[in-house]
Backbone bond lengths (Angstrom), bond angles and torsions (degrees), N, CA, C in turn:
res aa  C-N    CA-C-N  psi(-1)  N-CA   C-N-CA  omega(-1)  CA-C   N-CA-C  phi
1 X - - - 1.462 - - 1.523 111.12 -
2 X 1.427 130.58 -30.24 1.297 124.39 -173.52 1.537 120.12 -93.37
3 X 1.472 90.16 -25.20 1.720 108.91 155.38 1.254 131.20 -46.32
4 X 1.576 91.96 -45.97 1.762 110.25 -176.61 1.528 98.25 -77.96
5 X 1.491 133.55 -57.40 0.988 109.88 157.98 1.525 152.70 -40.81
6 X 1.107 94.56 -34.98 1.531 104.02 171.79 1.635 116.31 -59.58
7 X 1.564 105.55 -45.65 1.800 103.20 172.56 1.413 99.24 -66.02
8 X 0.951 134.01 -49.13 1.508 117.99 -155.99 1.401 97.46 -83.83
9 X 1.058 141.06 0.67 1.562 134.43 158.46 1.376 112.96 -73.94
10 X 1.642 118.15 -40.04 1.546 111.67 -178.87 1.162 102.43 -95.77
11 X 1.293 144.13 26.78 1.174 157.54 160.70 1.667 117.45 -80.20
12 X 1.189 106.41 -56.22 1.011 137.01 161.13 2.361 113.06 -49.91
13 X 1.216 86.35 -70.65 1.668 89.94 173.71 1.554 111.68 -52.68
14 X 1.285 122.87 -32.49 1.358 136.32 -177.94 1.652 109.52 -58.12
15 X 1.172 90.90 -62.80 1.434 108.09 176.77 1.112 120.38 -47.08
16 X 1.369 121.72 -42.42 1.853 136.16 -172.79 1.498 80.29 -62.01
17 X 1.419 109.62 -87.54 1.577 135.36 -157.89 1.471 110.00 -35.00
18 X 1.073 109.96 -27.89 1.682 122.21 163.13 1.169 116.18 -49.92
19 X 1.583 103.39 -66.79 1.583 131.18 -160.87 1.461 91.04 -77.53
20 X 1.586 147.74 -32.61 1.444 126.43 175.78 1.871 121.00 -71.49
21 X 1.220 99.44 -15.72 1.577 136.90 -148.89 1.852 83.79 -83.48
22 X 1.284 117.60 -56.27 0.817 145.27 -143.66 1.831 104.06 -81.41
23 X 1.219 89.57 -36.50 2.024 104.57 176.65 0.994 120.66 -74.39
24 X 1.456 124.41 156.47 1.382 119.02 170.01 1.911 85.31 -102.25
25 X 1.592 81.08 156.34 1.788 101.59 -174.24 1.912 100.14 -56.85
26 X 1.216 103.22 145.90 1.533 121.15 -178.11 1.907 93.55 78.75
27 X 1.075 106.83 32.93 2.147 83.02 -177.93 1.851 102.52 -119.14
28 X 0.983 97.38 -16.79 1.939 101.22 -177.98 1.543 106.45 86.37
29 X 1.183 104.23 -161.18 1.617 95.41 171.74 1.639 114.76 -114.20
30 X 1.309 121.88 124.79 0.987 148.80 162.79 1.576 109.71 20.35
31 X 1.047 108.23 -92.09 1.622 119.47 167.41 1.651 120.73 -64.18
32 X 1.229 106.64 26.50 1.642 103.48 170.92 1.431 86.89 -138.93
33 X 1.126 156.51 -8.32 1.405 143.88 175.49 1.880 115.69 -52.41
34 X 0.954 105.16 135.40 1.753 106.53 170.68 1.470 103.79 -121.63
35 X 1.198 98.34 19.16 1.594 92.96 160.37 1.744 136.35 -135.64
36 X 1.480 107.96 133.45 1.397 97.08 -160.48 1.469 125.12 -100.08
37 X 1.176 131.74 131.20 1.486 133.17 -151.40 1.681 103.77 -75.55
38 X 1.046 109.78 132.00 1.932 101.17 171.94 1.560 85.72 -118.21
39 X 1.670 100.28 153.82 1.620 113.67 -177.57 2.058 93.41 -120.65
40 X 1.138 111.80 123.95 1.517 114.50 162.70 1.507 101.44 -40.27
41 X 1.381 126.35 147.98 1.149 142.66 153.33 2.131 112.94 -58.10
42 X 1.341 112.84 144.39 1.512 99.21 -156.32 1.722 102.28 -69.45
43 X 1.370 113.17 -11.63 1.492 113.98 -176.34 1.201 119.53 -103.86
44 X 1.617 113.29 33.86 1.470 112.85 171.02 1.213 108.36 -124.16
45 X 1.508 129.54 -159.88 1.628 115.64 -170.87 1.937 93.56 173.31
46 X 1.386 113.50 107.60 1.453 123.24 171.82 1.581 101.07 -88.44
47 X 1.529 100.26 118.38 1.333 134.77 162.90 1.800 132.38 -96.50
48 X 1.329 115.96 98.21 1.324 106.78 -177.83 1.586 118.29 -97.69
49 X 1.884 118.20 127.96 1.404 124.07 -174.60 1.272 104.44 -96.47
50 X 1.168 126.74 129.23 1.644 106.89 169.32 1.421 110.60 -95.37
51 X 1.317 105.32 -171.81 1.503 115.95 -163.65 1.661 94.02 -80.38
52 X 1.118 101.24 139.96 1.837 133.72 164.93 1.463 102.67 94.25
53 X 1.504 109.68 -7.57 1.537 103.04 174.52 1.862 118.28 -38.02
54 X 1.113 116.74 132.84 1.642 108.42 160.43 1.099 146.37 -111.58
55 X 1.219 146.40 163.66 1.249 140.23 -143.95 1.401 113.05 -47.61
56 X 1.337 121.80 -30.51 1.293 118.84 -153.35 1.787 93.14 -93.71
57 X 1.619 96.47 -37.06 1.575 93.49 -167.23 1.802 106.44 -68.80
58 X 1.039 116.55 -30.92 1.585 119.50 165.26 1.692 115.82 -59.52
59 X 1.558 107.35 -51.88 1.548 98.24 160.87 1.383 121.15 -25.52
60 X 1.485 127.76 -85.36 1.353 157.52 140.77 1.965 103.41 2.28
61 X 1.420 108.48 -61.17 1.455 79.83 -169.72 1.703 116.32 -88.75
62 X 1.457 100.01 -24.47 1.623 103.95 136.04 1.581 133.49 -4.73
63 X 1.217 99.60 -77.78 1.623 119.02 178.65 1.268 107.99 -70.44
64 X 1.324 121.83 -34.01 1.626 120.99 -174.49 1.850 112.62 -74.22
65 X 1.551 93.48 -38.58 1.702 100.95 173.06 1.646 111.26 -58.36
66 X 1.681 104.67 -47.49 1.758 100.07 -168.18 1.488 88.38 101.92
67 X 0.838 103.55 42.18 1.943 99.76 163.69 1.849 97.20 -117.66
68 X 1.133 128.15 -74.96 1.548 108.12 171.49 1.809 93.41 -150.38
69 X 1.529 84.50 166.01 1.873 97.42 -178.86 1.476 120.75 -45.11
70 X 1.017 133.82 145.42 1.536 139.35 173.30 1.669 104.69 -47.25
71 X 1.270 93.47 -55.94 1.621 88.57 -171.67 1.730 131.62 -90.42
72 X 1.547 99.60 6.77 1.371 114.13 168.91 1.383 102.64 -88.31
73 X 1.377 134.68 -25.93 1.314 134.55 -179.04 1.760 106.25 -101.57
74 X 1.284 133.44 -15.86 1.190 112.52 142.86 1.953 138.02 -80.85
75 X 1.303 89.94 -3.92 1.706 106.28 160.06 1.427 103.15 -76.86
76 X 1.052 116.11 -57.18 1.949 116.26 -167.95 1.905 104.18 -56.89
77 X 1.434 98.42 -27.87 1.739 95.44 -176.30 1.380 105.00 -73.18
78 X 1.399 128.79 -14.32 1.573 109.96 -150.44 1.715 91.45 -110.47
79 X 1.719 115.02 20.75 1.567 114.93 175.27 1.569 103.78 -115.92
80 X 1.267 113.89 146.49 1.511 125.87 -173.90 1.573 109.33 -73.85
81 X 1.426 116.58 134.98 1.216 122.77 -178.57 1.573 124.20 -129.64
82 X 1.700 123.12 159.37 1.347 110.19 -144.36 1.623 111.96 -66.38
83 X 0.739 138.18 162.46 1.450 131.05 -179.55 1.376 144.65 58.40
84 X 1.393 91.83 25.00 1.561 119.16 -177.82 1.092 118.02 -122.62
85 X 1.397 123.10 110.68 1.805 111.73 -161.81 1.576 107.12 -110.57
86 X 1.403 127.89 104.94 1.375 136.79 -164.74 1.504 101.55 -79.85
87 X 1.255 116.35 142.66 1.840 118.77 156.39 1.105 113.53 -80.25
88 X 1.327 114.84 -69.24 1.740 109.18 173.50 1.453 133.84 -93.63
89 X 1.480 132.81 54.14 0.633 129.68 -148.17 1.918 136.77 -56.27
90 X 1.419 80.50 -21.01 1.660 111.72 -164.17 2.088 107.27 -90.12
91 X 1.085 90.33 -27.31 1.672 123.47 169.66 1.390 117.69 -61.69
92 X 1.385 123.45 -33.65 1.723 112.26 -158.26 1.842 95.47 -120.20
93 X 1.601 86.84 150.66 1.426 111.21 167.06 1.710 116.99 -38.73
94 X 1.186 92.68 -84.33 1.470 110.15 178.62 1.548 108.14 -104.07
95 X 1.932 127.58 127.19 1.306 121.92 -150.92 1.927 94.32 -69.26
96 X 1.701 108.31 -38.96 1.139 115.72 -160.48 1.362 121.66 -81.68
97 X 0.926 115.56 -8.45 1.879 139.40 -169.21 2.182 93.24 -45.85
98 X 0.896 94.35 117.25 1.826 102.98 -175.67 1.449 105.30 105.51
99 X 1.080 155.46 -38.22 1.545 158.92 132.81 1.280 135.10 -29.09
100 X 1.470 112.68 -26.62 1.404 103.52 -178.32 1.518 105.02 -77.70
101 X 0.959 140.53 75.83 1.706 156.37 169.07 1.623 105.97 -25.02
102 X 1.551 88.89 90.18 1.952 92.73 175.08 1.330 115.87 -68.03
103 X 1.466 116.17 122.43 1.121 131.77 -175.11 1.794 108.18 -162.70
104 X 1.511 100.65 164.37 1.625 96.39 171.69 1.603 111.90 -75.93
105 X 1.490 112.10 147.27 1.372 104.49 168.70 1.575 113.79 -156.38
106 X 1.310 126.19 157.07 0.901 148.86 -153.78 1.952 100.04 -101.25
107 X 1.494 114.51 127.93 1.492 106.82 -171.12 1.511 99.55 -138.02
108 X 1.434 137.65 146.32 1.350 127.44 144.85 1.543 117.79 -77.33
109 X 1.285 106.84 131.92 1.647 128.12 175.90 1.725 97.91 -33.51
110 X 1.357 116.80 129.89 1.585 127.16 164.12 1.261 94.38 55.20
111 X 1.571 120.40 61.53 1.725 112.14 155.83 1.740 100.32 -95.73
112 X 1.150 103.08 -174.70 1.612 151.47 -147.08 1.331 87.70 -75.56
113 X 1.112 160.30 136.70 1.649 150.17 -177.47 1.825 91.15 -85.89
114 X 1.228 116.68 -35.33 1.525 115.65 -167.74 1.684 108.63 -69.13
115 X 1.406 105.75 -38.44 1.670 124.42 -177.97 1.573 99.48 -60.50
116 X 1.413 100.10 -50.73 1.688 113.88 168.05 1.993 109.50 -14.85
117 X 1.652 67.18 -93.61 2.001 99.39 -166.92 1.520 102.13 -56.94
118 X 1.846 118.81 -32.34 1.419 92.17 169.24 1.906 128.58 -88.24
119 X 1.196 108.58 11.63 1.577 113.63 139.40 1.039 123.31 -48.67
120 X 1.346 112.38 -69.35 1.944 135.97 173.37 1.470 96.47 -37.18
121 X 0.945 154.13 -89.95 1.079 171.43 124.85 1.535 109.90 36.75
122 X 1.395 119.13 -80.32 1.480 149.77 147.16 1.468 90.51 6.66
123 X 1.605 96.47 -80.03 1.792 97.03 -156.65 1.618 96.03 -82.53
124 X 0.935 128.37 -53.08 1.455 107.19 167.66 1.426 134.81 3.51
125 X 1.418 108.65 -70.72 0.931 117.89 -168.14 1.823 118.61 -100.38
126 X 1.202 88.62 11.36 1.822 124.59 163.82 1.410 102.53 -72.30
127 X 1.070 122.79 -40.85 1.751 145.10 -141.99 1.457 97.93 -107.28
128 X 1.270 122.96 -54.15 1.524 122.98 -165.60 1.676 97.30 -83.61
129 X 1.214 123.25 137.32 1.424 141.26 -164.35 1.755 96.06 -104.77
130 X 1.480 120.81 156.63 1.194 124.69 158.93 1.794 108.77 -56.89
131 X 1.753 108.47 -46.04 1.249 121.46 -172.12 1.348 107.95 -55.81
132 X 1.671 117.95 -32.86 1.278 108.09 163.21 1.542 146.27 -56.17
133 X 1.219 90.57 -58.18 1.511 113.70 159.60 1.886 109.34 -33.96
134 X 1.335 110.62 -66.86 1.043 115.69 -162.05 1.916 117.80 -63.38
135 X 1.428 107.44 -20.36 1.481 135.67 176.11 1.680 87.16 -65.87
136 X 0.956 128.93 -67.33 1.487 155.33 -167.18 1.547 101.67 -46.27
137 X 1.586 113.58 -47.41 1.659 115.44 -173.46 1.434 91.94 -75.73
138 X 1.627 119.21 -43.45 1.234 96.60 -150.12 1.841 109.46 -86.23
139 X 0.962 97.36 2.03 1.399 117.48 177.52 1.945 116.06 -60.81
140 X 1.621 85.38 -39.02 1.747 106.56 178.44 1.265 89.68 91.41
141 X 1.509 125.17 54.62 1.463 118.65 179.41 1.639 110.20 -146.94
142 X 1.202 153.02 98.60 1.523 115.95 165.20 1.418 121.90 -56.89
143 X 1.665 92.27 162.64 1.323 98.50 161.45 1.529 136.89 -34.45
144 X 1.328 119.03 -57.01 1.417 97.74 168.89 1.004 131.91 -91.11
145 X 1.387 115.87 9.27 1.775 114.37 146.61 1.683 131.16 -59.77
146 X 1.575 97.24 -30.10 1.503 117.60 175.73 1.452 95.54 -70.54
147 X 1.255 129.35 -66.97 1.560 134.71 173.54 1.787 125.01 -28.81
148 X 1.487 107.30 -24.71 1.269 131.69 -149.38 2.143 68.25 -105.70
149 X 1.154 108.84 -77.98 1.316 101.01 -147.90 1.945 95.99 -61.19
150 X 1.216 117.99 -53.59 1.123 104.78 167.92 1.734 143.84 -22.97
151 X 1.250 112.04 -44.39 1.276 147.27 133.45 1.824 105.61 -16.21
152 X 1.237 95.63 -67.01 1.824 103.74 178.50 1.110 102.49 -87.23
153 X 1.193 156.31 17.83 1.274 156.51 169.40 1.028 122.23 -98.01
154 X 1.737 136.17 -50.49 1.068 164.74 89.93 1.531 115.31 13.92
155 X 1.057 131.64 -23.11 1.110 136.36 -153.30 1.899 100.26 -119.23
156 X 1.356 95.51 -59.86 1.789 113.94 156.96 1.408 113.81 -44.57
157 X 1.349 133.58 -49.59 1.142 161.83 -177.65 1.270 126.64 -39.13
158 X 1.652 94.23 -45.05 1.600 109.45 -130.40 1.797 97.16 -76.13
159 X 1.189 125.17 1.09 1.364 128.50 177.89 1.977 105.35 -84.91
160 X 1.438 102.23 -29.16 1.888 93.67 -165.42 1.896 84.70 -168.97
161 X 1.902 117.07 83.18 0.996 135.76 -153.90 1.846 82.76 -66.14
162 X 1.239 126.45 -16.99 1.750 133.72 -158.38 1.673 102.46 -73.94
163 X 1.360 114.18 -21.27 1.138 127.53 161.98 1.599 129.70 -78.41
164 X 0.950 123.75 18.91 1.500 123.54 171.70 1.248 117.09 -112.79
165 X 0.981 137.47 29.52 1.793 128.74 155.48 1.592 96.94 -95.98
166 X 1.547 116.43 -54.48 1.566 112.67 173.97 1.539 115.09 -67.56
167 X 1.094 151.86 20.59 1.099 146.55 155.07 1.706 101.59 -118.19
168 X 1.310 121.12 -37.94 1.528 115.90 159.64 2.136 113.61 -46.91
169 X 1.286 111.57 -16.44 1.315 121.78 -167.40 1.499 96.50 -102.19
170 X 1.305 122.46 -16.38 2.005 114.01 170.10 1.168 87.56 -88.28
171 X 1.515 139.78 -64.67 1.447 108.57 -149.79 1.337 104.63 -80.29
172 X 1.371 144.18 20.35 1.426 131.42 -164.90 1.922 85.14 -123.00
173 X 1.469 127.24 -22.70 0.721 89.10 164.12 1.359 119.66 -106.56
174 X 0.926 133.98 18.36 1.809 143.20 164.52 1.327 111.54 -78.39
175 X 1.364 125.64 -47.38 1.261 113.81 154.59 1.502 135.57 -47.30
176 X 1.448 127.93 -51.38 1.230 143.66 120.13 1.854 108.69 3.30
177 X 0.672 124.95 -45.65 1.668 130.33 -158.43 1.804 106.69 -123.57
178 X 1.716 118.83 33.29 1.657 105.14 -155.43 1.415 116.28 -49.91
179 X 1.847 110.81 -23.75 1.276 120.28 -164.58 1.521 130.03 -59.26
180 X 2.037 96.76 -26.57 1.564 119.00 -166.59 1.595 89.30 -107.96
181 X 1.648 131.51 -43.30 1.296 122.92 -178.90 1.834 104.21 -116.50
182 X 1.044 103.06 81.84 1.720 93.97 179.74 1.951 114.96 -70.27
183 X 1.799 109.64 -4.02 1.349 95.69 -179.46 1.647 79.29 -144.39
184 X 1.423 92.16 164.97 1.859 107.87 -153.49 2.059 81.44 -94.72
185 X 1.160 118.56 -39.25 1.400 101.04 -173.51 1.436 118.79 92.82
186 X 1.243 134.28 -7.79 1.571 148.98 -164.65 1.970 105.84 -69.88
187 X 1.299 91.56 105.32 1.846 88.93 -175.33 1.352 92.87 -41.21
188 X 1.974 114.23 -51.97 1.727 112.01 -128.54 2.114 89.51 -66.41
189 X 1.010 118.36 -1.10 1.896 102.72 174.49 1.382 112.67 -91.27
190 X 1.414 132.56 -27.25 1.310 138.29 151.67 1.842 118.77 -46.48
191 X 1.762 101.90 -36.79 1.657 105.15 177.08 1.120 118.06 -68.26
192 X 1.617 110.31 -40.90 1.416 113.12 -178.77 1.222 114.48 -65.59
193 X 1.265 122.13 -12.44 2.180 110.66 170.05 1.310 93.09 -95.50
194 X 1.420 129.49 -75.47 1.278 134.37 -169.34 1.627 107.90 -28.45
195 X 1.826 109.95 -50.77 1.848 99.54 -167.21 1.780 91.86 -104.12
196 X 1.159 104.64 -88.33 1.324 128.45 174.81 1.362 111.57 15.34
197 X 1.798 113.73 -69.57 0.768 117.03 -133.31 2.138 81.12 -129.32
198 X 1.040 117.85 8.29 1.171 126.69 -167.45 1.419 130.92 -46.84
199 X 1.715 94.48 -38.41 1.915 122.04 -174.87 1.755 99.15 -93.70
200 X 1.539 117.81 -11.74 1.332 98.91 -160.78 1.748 92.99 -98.65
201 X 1.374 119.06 -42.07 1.354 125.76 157.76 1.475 144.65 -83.46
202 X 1.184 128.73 4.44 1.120 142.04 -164.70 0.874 149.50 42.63
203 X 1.733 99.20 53.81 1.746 112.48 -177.65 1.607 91.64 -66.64
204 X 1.816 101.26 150.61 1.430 125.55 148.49 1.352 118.64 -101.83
205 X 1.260 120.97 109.68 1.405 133.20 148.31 1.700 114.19 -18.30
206 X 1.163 128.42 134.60 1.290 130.51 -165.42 2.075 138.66 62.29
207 X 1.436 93.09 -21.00 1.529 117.23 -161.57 1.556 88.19 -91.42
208 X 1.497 100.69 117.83 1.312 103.52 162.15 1.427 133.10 -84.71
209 X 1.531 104.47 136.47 2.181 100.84 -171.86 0.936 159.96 -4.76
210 X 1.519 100.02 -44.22 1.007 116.43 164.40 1.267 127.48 -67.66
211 X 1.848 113.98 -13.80 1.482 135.28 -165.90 1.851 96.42 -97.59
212 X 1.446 111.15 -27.46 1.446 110.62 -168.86 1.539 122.67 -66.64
213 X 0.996 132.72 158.04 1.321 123.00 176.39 1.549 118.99 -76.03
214 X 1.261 110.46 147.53 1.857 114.69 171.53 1.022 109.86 15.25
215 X 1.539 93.56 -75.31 1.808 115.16 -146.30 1.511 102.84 -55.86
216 X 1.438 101.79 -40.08 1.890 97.85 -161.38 1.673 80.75 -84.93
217 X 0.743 143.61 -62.02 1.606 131.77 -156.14 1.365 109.94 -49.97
218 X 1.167 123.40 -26.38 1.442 137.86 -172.95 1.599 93.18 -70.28
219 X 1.445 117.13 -85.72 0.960 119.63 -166.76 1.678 119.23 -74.50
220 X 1.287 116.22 -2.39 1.388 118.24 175.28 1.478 86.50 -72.18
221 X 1.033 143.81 -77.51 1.826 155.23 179.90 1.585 110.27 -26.31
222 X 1.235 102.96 -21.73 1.970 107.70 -159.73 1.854 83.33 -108.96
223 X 1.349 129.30 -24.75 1.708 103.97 -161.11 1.473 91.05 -138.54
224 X 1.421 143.85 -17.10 1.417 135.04 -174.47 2.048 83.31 -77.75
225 X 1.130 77.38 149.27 2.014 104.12 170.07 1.066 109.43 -107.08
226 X 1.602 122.45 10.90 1.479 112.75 -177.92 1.850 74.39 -101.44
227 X 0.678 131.97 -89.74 1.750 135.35 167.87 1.472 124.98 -16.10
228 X 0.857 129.76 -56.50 1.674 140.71 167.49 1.412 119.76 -80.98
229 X 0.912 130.77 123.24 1.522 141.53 175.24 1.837 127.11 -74.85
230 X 0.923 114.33 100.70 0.975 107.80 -137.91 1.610 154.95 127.09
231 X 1.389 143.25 -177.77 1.506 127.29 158.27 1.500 118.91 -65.05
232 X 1.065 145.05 134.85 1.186 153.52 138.17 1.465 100.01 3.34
233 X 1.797 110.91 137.22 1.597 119.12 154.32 1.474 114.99 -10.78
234 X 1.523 100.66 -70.95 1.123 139.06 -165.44 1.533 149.06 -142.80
235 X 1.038 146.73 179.35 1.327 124.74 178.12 1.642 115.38 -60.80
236 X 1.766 124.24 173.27 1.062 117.25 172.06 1.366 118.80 -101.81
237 X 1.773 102.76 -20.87 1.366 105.07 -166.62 1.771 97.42 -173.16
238 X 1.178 109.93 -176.75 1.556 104.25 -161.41 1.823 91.49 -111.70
239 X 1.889 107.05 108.34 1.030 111.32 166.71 1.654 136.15 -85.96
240 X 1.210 115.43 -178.96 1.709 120.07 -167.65 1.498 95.78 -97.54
241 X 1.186 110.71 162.53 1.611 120.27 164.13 1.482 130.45 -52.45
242 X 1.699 103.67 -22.17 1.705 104.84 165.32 0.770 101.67 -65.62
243 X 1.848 138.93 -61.19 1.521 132.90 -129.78 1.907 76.05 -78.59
244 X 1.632 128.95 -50.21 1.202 123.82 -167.27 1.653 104.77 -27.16
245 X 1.688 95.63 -81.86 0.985 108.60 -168.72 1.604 119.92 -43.15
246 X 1.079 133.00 -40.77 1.396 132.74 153.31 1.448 138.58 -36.37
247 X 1.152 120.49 -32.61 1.396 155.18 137.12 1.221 109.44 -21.91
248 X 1.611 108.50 -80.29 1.281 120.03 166.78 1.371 130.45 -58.27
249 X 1.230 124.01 -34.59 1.044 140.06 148.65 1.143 143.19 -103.78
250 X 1.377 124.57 96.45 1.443 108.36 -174.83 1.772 109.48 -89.36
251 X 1.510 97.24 -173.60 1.222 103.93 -173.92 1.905 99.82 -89.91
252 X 1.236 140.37 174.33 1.096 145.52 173.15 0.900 99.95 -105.12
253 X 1.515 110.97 130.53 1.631 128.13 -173.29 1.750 100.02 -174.04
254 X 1.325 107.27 160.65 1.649 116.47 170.35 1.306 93.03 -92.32
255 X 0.987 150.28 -13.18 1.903 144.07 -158.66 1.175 106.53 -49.40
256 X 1.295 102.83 138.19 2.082 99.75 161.32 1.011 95.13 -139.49
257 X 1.590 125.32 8.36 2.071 107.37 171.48 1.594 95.36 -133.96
258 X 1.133 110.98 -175.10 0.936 146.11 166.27 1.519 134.87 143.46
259 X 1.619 113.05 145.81 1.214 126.17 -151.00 1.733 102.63 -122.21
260 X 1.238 117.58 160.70 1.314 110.97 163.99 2.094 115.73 -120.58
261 X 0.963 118.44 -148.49 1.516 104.45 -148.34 1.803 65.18 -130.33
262 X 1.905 118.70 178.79 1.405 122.53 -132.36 2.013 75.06 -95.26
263 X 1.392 131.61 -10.09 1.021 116.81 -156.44 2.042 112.89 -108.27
264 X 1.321 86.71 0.92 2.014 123.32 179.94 1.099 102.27 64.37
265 X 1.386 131.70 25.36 1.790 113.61 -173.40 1.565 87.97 -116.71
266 X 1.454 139.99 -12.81 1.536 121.18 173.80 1.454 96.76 -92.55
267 X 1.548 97.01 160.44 1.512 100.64 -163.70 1.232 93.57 -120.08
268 X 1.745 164.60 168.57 1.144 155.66 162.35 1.964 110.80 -144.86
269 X 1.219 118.65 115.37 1.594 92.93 -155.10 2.080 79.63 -131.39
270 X 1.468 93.59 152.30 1.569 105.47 174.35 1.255 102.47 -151.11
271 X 1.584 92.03 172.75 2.138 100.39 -172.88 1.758 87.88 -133.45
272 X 1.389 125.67 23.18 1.466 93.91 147.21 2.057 88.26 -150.38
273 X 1.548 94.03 -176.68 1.729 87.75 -168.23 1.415 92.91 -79.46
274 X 1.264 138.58 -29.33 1.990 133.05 176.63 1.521 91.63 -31.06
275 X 1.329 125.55 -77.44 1.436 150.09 -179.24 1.626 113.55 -17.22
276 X 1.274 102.97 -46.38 1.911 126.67 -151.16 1.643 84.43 -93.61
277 X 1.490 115.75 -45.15 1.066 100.16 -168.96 1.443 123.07 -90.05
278 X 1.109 108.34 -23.76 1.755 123.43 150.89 1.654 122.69 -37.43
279 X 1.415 95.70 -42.37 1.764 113.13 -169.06 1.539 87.30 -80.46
280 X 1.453 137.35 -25.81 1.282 132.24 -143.81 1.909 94.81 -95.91
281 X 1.512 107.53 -39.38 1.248 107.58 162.96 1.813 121.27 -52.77
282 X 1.431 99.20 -66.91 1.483 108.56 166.48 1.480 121.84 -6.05
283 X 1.532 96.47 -72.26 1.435 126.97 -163.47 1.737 106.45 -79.68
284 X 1.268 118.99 10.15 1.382 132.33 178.17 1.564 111.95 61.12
285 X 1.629 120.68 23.11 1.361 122.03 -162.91 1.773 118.30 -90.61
286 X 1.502 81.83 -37.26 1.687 100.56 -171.25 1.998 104.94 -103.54
């Protein structure tokens, strides 16, 4: 009897030592798992965009995954799609630029650039609420004007995203006021032609505007806020649901400036220029 026990005890140890033998490290043992492994199919490929990415830079990582060419998917952006209601349509670089909804997603290798963007799209508009929209009318704004400023919010942001309801609160109230601020002043809409958008239109580095060709003068005039009065054409870049939500909501504040420090993560905000220029010392700028 103790014999018999004894095999069926190292019988037993055998078995474990098998079953650990048997795992890859972090997996438990085999027959106690409650969890079940799924493997991607070999012709698909998860791609993550983050927030403020822009059209072009999504093109680009696009092409780098093997999901479709850079420039078949910046052709597919510059066509109107169902459920997207543009202000200026005839005006912007890329039609979709604020829409492509950064998020992770799942692609088959060498799809359709159109199958693409209507993913982008898809969850998008998964994301945008009626309740949104309706914040948006009563705001005295549409939707893709909210999208447009969001866009610059996000973009301002993009060092400490915790900062955009109070910087959503200078340009909402400068807009608010066109008479005392008729232009919002926001470098990041000047970056997006100057960098952003630099290789697709042909900004020159150093060459002043008047020296640039058409294209950039056109659209330097239609999306810089040092030039245009007002929101941007259009969006700058495809924002997240904070900068959204910020948009829609700003924070309550008197502010109409604010600057950040040479490294963008301090934030410094005032409601008269004494203030701005005080913060400008602060911030080691001035």
């Amino acid at each position: 009897m103790k014999l018999y026990k004894r095999i069926t005890f190292l019988m037993l140890c055998a078995v474990i030592i098998f079953s650990f033998a048997a795992c890859n490290p972090g997996d438990g043992i085999p027959f106690l798992s409650t969890k079940s492994k799924t493997t991607l199919p070999d012709n698909t490929v998860t791609v993550t965009f983050p927030e403020g990415y822009t059209i072009v830079q999504i093109a680009q990582k696009l092409e780098q995954n093997k999901v479709c060419s850079a420039q078949a998917f910046l052709e597919a952006c510059k066509k109107p799609v169902a459920g997207i209601e543009i202000d200026n349509a005839d005006d912007r670089v890329f039609l979709l630029e604020g829409y492509i909804f950064p998020d992770t997603y799942e692609f088959y290798l060498e799809s359709d650039a159109q199958s693409v963007v209507d993913k982008f799209i898809e969850n998008y508009n998964s994301k945008i609420t009626d309740e949104m929209k309706q914040r948006a009318k009563t705001l005295g704004y549409t939707m893709d004007q909210m999208m447009t400023l969001a866009s610059v919010i996000q973009k301002e942001c993009d060092a400490d995203i915790d900062e955009c309801a109070n910087v959503s609160s200078v340009f909402h109230n400068r807009l608010k006021d066109p008479a005392s601020f008729p232009k919002l002043e926001s470098d990041v809409t000047t970056f997006y032609i100057s960098q952003s958008l630099k290789d697709v239109i042909g900004y020159q580095d150093g060459v002043a505007l008047e020296n640039q060709n058409g294209e950039v003068k056109k659209y330097m005039e239609l999306y810089s806020t040092y030039y245009r009065s007002g929101l941007p054409v259009g969006p700058i870049c495809n924002p997240g649901l904070k900068a959204i939500n910020a948009a829609l909501h700003p924070a309550e504040t008197n502010y109409v400036f604010f600057l950040t420090d040479e490294s963008g993560e301090h934030f410094y905000y005032a409601s008269t220029i004494a203030e701005h220029n005080a913060n400008g010392v602060k911030a080691g700028l001035f």
